[in-house]
C-alpha positions in Angstrom: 0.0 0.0 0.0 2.7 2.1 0.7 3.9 1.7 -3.0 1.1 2.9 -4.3 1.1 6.4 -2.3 4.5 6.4 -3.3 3.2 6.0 -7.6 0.5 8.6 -6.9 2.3 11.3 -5.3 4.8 11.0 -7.7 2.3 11.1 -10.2 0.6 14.3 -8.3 3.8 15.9 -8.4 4.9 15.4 -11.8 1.0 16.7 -13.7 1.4 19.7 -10.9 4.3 21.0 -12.8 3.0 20.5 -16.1 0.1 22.4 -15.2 2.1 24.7 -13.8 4.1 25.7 -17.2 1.2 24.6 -19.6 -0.2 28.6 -19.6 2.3 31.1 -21.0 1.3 34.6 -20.8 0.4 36.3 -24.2 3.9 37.8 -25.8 1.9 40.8 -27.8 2.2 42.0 -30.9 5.4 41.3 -32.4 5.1 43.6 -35.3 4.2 41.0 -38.2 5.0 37.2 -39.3 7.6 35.8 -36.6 8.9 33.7 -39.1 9.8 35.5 -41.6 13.1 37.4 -41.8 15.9 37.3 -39.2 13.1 36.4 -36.6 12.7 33.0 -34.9 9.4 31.3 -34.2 7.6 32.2 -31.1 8.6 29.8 -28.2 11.8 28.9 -30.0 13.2 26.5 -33.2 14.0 23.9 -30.4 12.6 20.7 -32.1 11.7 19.1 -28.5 8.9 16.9 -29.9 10.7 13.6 -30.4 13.5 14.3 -27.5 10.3 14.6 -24.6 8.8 11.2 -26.0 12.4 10.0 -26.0 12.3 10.6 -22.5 9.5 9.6 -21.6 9.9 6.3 -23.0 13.2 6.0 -21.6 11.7 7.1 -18.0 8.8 4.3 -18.4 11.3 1.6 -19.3 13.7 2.5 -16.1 10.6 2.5 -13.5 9.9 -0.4 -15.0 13.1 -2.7 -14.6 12.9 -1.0 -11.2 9.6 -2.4 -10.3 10.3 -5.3 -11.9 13.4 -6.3 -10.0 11.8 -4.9 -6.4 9.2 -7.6 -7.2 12.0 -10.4 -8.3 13.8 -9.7 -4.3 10.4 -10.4 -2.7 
C-alpha cells in the first residue's frame, strides 16, 4: 500500500508541474510574421517533440526494470 502512495504522489507531483508551465502569458504584438526574416518562431526553433517522447519512454522503461526487479527480491 505504501507503493502505491508512493506511484500517486509521484504522479501528483509530476502533472502539478506541467500544469504549472502549460499557460504562457500572451507575448503581444510582435510587429508582423515571426517567421519571416531574421526572426525565430515564437517559443523557439528547439525541435523538442521527439526528444520529450524519448524521455519519456526511456523514464517508463527505467521505472519499469525497477519495479520489476523490487518484485523479483520479494
Amino acid at each position: 500500500m505504501k507503493s502505491l502512495y508512493k506511484i500517486l504522489i509521484a504522479f501528483v507531483l509530476v502533472f502539478a508541474s506541467t500544469v504549472s508551465f502549460a499557460q504562457l502569458t500572451d507575448p503581444g504584438d510582435t510587429g508582423g510574421d515571426p517567421t519571416g526574416g531574421d526572426h525565430d518562431p515564437i517559443g523557439g526553433s528547439a525541435p523538442i517533440g521527439n526528444g520529450l517522447a524519448l524521455m519519456i519512454g526511456l523514464g517508463v522503461a527505467y521505472g519499469s526494470k525497477k519495479i520489476y526487479f523490487l518484485k523479483a527480491e520479494q
